[in-house]
ZAMARGU-4260 file (C-alpha; in steps of 0.2 Angstrom, whole numbers, plus 5000, padded with zeros to 4 digits):
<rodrens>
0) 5110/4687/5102 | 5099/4675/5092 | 5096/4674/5075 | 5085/4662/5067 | 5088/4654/5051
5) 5074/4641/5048 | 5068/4622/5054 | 5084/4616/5047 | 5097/4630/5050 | 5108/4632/5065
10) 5103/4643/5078 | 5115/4650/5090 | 5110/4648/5107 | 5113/4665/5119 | 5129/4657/5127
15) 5138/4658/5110 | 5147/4671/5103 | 5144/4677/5086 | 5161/4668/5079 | 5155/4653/5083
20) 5138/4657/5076 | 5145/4662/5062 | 5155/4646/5059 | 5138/4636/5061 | 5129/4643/5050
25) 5126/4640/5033 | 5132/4652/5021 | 5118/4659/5014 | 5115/4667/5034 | 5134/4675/5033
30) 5129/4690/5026 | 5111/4691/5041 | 5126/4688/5055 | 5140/4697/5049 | 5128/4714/5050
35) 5121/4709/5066 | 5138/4709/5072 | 5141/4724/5066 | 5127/4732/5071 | 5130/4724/5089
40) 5146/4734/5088 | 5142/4751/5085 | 5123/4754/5094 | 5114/4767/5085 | 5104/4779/5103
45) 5087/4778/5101 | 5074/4784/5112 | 5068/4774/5125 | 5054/4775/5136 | 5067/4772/5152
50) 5056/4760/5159 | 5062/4755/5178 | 5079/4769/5175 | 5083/4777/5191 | 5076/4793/5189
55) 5089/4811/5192 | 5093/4812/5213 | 5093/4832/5211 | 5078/4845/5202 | 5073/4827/5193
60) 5057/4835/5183 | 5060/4844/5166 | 5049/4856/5160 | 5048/4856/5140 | 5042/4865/5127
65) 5035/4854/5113 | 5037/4860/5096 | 5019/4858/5094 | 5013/4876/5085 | 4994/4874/5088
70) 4987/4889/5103 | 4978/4879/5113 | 4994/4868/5118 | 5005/4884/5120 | 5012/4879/5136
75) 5026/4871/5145 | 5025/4851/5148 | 5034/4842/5162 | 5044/4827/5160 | 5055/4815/5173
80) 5074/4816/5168 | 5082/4798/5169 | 5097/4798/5180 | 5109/4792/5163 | 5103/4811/5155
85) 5106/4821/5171 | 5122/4828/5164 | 5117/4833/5149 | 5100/4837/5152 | 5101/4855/5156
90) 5091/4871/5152 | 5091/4876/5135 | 5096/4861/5126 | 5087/4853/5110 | 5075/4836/5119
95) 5065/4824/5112 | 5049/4820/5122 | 5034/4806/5119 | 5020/4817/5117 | 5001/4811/5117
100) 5000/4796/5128 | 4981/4794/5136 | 4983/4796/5158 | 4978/4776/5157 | 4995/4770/5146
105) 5005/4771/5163 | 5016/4757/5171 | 5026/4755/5186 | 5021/4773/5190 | 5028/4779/5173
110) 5017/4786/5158 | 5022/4778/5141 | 5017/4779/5124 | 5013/4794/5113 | 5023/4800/5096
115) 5039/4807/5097 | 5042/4825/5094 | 5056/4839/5097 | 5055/4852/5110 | 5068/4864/5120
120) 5072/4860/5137 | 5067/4878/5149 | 5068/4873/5166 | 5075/4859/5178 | 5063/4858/5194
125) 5063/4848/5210 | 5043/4845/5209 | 5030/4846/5196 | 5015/4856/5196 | 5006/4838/5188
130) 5000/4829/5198 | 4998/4812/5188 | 5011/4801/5181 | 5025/4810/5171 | 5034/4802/5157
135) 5052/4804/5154 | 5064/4812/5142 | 5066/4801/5128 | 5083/4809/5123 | 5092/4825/5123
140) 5097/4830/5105 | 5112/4841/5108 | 5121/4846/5123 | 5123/4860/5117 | 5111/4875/5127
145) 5103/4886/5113 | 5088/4893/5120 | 5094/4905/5136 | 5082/4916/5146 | 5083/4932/5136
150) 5077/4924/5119 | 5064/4915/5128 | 5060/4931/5134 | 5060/4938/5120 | 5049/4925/5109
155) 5036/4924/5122 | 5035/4943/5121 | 5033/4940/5100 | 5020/4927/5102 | 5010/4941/5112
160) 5009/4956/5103 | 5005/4943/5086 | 4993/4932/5095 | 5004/4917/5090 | 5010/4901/5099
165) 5029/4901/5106 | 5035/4886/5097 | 5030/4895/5081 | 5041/4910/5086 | 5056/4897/5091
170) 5056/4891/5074 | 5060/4909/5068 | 5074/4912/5081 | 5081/4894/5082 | 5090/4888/5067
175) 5090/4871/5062 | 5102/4861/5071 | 5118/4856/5060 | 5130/4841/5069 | 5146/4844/5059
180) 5144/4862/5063 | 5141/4862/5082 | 5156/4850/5080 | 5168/4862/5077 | 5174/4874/5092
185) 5171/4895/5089 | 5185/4904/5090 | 5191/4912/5105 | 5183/4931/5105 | 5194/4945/5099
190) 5196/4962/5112 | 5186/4976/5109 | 5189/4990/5095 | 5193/5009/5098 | 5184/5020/5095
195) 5181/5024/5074 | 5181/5041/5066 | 5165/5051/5063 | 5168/5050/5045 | 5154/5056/5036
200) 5140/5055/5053 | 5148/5073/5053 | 5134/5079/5039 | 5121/5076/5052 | 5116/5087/5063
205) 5118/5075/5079 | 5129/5061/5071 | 5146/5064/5080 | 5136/5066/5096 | 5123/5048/5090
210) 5144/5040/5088 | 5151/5046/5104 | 5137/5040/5115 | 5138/5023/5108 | 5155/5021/5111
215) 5152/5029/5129 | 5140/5016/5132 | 5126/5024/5130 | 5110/5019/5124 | 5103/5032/5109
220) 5086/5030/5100 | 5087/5039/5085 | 5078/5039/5068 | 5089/5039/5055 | 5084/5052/5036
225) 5099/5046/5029 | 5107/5056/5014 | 5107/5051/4996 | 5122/5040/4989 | 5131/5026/4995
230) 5138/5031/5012 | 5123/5023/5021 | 5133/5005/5023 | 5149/5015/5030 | 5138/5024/5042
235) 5131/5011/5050 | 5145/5001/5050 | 5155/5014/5060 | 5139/5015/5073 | 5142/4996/5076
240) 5162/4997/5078 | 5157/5010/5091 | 5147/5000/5101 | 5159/4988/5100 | 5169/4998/5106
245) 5160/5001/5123 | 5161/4982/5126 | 5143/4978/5119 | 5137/4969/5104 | 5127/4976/5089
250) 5114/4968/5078 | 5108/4976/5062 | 5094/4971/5049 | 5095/4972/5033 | 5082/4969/5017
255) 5092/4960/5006 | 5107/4948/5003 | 5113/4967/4992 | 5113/4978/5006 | 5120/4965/5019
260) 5134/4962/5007 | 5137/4980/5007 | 5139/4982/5026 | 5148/4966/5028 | 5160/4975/5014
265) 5160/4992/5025 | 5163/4982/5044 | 5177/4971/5036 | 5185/4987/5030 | 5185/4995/5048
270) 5187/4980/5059 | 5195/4967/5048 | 5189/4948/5048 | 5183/4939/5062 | 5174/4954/5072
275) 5154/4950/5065 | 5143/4936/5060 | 5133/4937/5043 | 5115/4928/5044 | 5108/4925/5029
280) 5098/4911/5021 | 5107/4908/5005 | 5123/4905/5017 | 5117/4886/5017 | 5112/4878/5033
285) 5131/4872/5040 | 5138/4890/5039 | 5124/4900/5045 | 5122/4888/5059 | 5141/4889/5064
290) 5141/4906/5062 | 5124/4908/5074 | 5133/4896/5087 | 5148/4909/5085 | 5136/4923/5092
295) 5126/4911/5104 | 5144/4906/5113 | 5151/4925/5113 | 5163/4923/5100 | 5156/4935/5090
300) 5147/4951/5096 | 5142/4960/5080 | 5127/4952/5070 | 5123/4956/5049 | 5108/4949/5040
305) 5094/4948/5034 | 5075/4948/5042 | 5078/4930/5051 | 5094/4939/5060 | 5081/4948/5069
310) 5081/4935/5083 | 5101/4932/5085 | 5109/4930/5103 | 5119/4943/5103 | 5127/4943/5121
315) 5125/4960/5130 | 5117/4969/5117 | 5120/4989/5115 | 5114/4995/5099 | 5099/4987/5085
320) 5099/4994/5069 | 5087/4992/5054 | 5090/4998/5037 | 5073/5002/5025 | 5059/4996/5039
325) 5047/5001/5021 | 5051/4988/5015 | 5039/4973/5014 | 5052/4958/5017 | 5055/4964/5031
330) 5039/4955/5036 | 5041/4938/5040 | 5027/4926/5030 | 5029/4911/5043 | 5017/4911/5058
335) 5013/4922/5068 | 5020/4935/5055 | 5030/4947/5064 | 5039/4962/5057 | 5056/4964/5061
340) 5054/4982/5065 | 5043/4979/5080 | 5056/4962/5086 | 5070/4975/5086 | 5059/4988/5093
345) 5055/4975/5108 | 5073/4969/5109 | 5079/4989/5112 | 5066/4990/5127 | 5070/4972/5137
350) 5089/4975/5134 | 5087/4993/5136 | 5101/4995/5121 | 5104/5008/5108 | 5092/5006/5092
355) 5092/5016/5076 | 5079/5015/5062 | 5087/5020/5044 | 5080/5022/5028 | 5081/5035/5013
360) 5064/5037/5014 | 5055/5040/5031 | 5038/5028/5036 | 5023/5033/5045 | 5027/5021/5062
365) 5042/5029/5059 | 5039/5046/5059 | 5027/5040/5075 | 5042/5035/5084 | 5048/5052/5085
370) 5031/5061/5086 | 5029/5054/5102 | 5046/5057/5110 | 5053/5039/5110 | 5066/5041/5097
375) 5076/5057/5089 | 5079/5062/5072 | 5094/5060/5064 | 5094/5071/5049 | 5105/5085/5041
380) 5100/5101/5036 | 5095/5106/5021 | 5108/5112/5016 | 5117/5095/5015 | 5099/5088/5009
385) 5104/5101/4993 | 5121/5095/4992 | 5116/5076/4990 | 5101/5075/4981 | 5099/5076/4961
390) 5089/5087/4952 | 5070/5082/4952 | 5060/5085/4936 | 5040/5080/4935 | 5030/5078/4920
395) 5010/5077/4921 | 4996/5074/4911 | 4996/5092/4908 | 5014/5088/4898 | 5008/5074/4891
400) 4993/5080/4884 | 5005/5095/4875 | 5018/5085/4871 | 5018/5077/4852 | 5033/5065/4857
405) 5022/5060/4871 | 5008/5054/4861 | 5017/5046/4848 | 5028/5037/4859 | 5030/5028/4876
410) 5041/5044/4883 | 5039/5062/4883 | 5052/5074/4876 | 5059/5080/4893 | 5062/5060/4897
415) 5070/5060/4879 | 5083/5073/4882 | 5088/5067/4901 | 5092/5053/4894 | 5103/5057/4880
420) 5112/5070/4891 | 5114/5057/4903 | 5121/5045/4892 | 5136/5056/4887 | 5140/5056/4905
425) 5137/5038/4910 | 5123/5025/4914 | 5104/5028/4916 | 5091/5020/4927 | 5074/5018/4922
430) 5061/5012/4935 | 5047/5003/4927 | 5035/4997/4939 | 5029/4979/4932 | 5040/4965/4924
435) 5037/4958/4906 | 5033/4962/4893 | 5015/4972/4893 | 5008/4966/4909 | 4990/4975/4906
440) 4980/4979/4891 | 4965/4989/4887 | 4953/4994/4871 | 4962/5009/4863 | 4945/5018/4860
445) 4937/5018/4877 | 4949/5010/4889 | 4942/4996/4897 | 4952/4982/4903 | 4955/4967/4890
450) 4949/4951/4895 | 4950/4934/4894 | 4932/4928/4887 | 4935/4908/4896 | 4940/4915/4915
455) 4939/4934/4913 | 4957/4938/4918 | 4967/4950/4911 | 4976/4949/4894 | 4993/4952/4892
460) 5004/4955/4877 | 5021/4943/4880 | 5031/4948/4866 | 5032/4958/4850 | 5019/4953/4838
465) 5015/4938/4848 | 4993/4934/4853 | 4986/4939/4869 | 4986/4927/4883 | 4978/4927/4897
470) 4985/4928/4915 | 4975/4916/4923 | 4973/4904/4911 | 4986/4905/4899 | 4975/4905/4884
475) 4978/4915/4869 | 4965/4925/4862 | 4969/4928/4844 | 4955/4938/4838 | 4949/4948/4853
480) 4937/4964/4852 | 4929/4976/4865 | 4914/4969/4873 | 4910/4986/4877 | 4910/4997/4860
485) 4917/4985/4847 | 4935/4992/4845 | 4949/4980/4839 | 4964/4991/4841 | 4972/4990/4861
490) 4985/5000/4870 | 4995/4997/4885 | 4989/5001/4903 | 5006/4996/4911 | 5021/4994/4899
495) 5034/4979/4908 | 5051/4983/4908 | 5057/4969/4895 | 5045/4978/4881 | 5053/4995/4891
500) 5072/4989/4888 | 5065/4986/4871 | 5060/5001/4868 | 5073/5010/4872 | 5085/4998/4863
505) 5077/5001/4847 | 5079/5021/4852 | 5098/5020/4857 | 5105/5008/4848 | 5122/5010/4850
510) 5120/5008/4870 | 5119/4992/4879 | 5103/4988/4887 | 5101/4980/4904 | 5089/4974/4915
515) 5086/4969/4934 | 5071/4960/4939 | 5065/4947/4950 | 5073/4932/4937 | 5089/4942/4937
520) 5095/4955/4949 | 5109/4965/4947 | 5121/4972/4959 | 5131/4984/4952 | 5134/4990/4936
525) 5151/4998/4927 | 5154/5018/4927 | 5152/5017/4905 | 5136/5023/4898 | 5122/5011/4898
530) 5102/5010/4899 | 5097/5001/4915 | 5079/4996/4914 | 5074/4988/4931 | 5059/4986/4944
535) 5057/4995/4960 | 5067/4988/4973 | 5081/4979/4961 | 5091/4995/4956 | 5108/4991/4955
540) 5119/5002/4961 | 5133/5011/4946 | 5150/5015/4950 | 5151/5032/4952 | 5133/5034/4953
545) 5120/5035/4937 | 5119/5052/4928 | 5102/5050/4926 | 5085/5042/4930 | 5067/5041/4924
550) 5053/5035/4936 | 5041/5030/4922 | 5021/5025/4924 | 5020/5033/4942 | 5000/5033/4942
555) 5002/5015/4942 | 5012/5015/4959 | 5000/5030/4968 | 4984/5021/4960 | 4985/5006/4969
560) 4969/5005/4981 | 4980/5003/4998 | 4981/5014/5013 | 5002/5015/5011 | 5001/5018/4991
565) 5009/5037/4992 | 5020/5031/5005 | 5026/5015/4995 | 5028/5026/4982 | 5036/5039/4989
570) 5049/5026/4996 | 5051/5017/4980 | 5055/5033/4969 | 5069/5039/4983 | 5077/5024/4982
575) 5082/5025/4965 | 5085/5042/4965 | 5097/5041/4981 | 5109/5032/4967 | 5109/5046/4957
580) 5123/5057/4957 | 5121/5073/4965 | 5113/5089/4956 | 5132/5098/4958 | 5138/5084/4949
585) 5122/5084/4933 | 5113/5071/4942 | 5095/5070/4936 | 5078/5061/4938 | 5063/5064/4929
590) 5046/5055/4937 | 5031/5055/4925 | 5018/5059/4937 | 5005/5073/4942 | 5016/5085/4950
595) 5001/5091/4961 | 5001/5073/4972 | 5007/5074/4990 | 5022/5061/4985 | 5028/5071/4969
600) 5030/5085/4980 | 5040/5078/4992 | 5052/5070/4980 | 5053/5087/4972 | 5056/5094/4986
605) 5068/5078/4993 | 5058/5080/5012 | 5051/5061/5014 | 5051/5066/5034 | 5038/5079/5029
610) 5025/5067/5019 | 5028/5055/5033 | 5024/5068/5046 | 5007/5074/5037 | 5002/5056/5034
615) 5005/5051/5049 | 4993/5066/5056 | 4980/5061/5044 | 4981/5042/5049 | 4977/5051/5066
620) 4963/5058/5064 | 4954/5044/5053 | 4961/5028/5068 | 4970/5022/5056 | 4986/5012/5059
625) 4998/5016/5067 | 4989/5025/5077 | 4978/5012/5080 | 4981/4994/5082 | 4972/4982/5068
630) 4970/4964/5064 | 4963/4957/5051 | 4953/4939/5053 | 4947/4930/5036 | 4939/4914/5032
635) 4922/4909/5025 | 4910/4919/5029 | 4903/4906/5040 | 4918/4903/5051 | 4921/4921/5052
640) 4905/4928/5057 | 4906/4912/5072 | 4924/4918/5075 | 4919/4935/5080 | 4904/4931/5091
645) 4914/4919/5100 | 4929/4932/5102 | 4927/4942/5119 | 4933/4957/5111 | 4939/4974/5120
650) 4926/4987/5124 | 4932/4999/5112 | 4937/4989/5098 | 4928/4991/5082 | 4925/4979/5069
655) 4924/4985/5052 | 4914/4972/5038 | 4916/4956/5034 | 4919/4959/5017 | 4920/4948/5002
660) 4940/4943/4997 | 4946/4944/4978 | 4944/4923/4972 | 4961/4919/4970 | 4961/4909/4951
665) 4969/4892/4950 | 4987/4894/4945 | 4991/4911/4951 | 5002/4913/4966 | 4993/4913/4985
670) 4999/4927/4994 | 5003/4920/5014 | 4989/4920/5024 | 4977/4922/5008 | 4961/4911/5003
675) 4964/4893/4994 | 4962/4896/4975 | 4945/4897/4970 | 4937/4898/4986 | 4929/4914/4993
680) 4932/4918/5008 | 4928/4937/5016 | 4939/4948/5031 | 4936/4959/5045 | 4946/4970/5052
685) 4945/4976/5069 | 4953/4988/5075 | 4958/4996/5095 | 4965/5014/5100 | 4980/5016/5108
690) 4981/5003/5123 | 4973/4990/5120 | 4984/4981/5107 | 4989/4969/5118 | 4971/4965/5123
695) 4964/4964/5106 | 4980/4952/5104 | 4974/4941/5122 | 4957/4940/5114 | 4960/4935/5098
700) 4972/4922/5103 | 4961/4914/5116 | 4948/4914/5105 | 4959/4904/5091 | 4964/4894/5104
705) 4949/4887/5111 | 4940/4885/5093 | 4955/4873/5090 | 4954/4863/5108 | 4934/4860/5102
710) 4941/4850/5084 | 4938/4867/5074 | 4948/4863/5057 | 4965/4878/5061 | 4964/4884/5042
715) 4944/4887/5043 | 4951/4904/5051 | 4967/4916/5048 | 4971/4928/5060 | 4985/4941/5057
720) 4988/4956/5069 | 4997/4972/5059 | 4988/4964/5041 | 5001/4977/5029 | 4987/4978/5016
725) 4971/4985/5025 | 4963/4994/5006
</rodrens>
């Protein structure tokens, strides 16, 4: 080592060693040699090109995948493997590869150059199906294998139906790799369970038979119409210790970080610690990539968590289970987008394993799964249904109109009384549909929307007595009137749950008011009496179940212009009620809405499976999903309408528009896959019968594919298959 030091400063020669370099130098070069050395002492590996290095005697060709999420690269790559990474080079490890380097940057036979990048070793090969010069592994990351043959499978299979790239879907499946955590050694795995009780699966009509083929090895597909209360998380718990008990693993997949909680609580209770893996995002990234190792090495063969669990390596898989597949996180936002419901739904068909689909409520793909014969239903009878469920009361407009309470105030009378009874017994729930304060006014006299006179948004009230602001802009408006017939006074088209809680408050005031929302969610809440105002979806749960509930402003869940309104709706009301305590016990709800509507009547009537069922024959007969298959492709109108003309689409697919997309106003949040603010942009959807998914999927793909091999800009066009908002 050399180190130079100036015209007039000693310069070690190559024969000396850095002591004596260090005693000739000058001090002002003590501190330059002194990190040499140490440098010199502990090398730091970095990638190398391994120009001249022997090259691996046995299978010395690699094949990558880069981690490169554009279409038209979504392919394998092949690499030489230097003889000094031929141990740890083996399938499934984490590489880092020169990618980009032009056929003429080649020397001594080897192709150089090109950025570095990250890609997961798939194959080891004797010959490569290149013939030009390959270039060799820069490194191997980890010699630890991550990436096996079934989640390969089952990623390429993802990347398919979605038309995305496999890198992309790898991303999803793959956590980020964590050093100190792959560090530390799994522990050894623990012998199978016995066998667990039937324990409440006996209220169904097929559950102790659902149990006894899991734990016989079985493999049952079953949808689930599970009854109302808290039993759920013991109930699947137990229908994973049973098909642990056969020798298998189990994966479920849950919503939220609640409902995993809840289940973790139920599987610890019946197996103890150290028999299943959480998997959640707020674990941090050390423990949720120790405990993914734990399941990757067969140390653990029960899996809980959350929508990114969806992908875990459970080893010799006998059951996948889903709790609330309604609900829209279980959607992933990241490309391609896929829906866990559909991963788990691919997983039970290549592993050919037990799958249940759960929920209080019951959805239309649901319901299609047992329509056509693949799955069975898991229900009770009614007379259970009875047993469970709360009383459900309605009030209409025709209530309203008659009620003088109603008019005067926010609630009507019948709302009034079941919640003072309610409150002499214990807490009540109120579902308010928006958060704030008042999220949407109008004019008093005839009703139309108040808006903003600089961007036209609408104008909400944030707090009592305070101006109007906008919700685009933020600007107050002070001294707004009707444009339409001159009226000052306004009113309240949806009333949030703050200005609700406050209502309510100034009603009860010797009861505690709480709230659960988006900024603050609750988890539970204690048995004493308490008014629980909270948004659809953040119901906490109450010791001993609430005596009461209110469903307020349900036109505003059943208005919404969206194919799954009703059965959004429908799902959303259940799920509060199910917390209810049951009717035997003065359990209660009351849902202001018109009691004639399709979903009123099936909370009424507490038969979600029904609504489901007649929806789903609807859908049928109008090809709408998911009976047919639909994507949705949006962009400006230019690149769309050059999109689909390039697109070699399936005979009997059907486009329907381009239509115009609502301008999304600078400062309001983008919804994924939606246009930039303040650009229009239009969608089409097209839609295929049953059949051809997987060639709409092909043709869309290829056609993204080749629009970004000829330099076409990748957001110019947005391509989602299974859009969940179609209008």
């Amino acid at each position: 080592m050399s180190v130079g030091s100036g015209t007039n400063d000693a310069v070690s020669s190559e024969n000396e060693g850095p002591e004596r370099a260090a005693q000739d130098a000058p001090p002002e070069q003590l501190a330059l040699i002194r990190e040499s050395v140490r440098r010199g002492k502990a090398p730091r590996a970095k990638p190398r090109t391994w120009r001249g290095a022997a090259l691996a005697t046995e299978l010395p060709v690699a094949r990558v995948l880069v981690d490169k999420g554009v279409l038209h690269l979504d392919r394998y790559f092949d690499y030489a493997v230097p003889e000094e990474l031929d141990a740890d080079a083996q399938p499934g490890v984490r590489v880092r590869v020169r990618f980009g380097a032009g056929r003429h940057r080649v020397r001594d036979g080897r192709r150089e150059g090109g950025g570095l990048i990250d890609g997961f070793l798939v194959e080891r090969r004797a010959e490569s199906d290149y013939s030009g010069p390959l270039a060799a592994l820069a490194q191997v990351v980890s010699p630890e294998p991550v990436l096996d043959e079934e989640l390969l499978g089952l990623a390429r299979a993802v990347a398919d139906r979605y038309a995305g790239s496999l890198a992309d879907v790898l991303q999803l499946a793959v956590p980020p790799r964590n050093a100190r955590a792959e560090q530390r050694p799994s522990p050894a795995p623990l012998p199978p369970p016995g066998a667990p009780d039937v324990g409440t699966w006996g209220r169904y009509e097929r559950g102790a038979a659902f149990l006894q083929s899991l734990a016989a090895g079985g493999a049952p597909r079953a949808v689930w119409n599970a009854l109302s209360g808290p039993e759920w998380a013991d109930e699947l718990a137990r229908a994973v210790v049973a098909t642990l008990a056969s020798g298998r693993g189990a994966l479920v997949v849950l919503p939220d970080g609640r409902a995993v909680a809840r289940v973790d609580a139920a599987l610890t209770e019946l197996l103890g610690e150290g028999r299943h893996a959480v998997l959640t995002a707020d674990a941090g990234p050390e423990k949720r990539y120790r405990e993914w190792l734990a399941v990757r090495r067969g140390s653990v063969r029960a899996v809980v968590g959350t929508r990114a669990a969806m992908f875990a390596p459970v080893r010799d898989l006998g059951l996948v289970a889903m709790w609330e597949d309604g609900d829209d996180s279980h959607s992933e936002q990241h490309a391609p987008q896929p829906h866990a419901r559909e991963v788990l739904l691919l997983r039970a068909a290549q592993d050919k394993c037990g799958f249940l689909l759960g929920s209080w409520s019951c959805t239309v793909e649901a319901a299609q799964l047992v329509e056509s014969g693949w799955a069975r239903p898991l229900v009770a009878g009614r007379d259970q249904v009875r047993a469970a469920a709360p009383l459900v009361r309605t009030v209409g407009d025709g209530d309203l109109a008659r009620d003088e309470a109603a008019r005067a105030a926010r609630l009507p009378t019948l709302a009034w009384q079941a919640v003072r009874e309610g409150l002499r017994h214990g807490p009540v729930l109120v579902q308010v549909p928006r958060r704030g304060y008042v999220p949407r006014m109008a004019c008093a006299s005839c009703r139309a929307p108040a808006r903003c006179r600089h961007c036209s948004g609408p104008l909400e009230a944030q707090e009592s007595g305070a101006a109007l602001r906008c919700g685009w802009c933020g600007r107050e408006d002070g001294a707004w009137h009707c444009p339409e017939c001159g009226g000052f006074r306004l009113r309240a088209q949806v009333v949030g749950a703050r200005r609700t809680a406050e209502e309510l408050g100034r009603a009860f005031p010797a009861v505690p008011v709480r709230t659960s929302g988006r900024e603050h969610v609750l988890d539970t809440v204690p048995a004493a009496p308490a008014l629980v105002v909270s948004t659809p979806g953040a119901e906490p749960v109450a010791e001993g179940g609430y005596a009461a509930a209110l469903l307020l402003d349900g036109w505003a869940m059943l208005g919404r212009p969206d194919l799954r309104a009703g059965e959004e709706a429908l799902r959303r009301w259940i799920g509060a009620a199910a917390l209810v305590r049951p009717q035997g016990a003065g359990g209660t709800v009351v849902v202001v809405a018109e009691p004639t509507l399709r979903p009123v009547q099936a909370l009424v009537r507490w038969d979600p499976v029904g609504h489901a069922v007649r929806e789903l024959a609807e859908r049928a007969e109008l090809g709408f999903p998911p009976v047919s298959r639909m994507a949705a492709v949006s962009g400006s109108a230019e690149a769309v309408t050059e999109f689909l003309r390039a697109t070699e689409l399936p005979p009997d697919s059907q486009v329907l528009g381009p239509v115009p997309l609502p301008v999304v106003a600078a400062g309001r949040p983008r919804r994924a896959g939606g246009p930039p603010p303040g650009e229009h942009w239009e969608r089409a959807l097209i839609r295929v019968p049953p059949g051809s998914g997987a060639a709409l999927a092909s043709a869309l793909k290829a056609a993204q594919a080749a629009r970004m091999a000829r330099g076409g800009a990748e957001a110019g066009v947005r391509v989602r298959i299974d859009p969940p908002d179609i209008g």
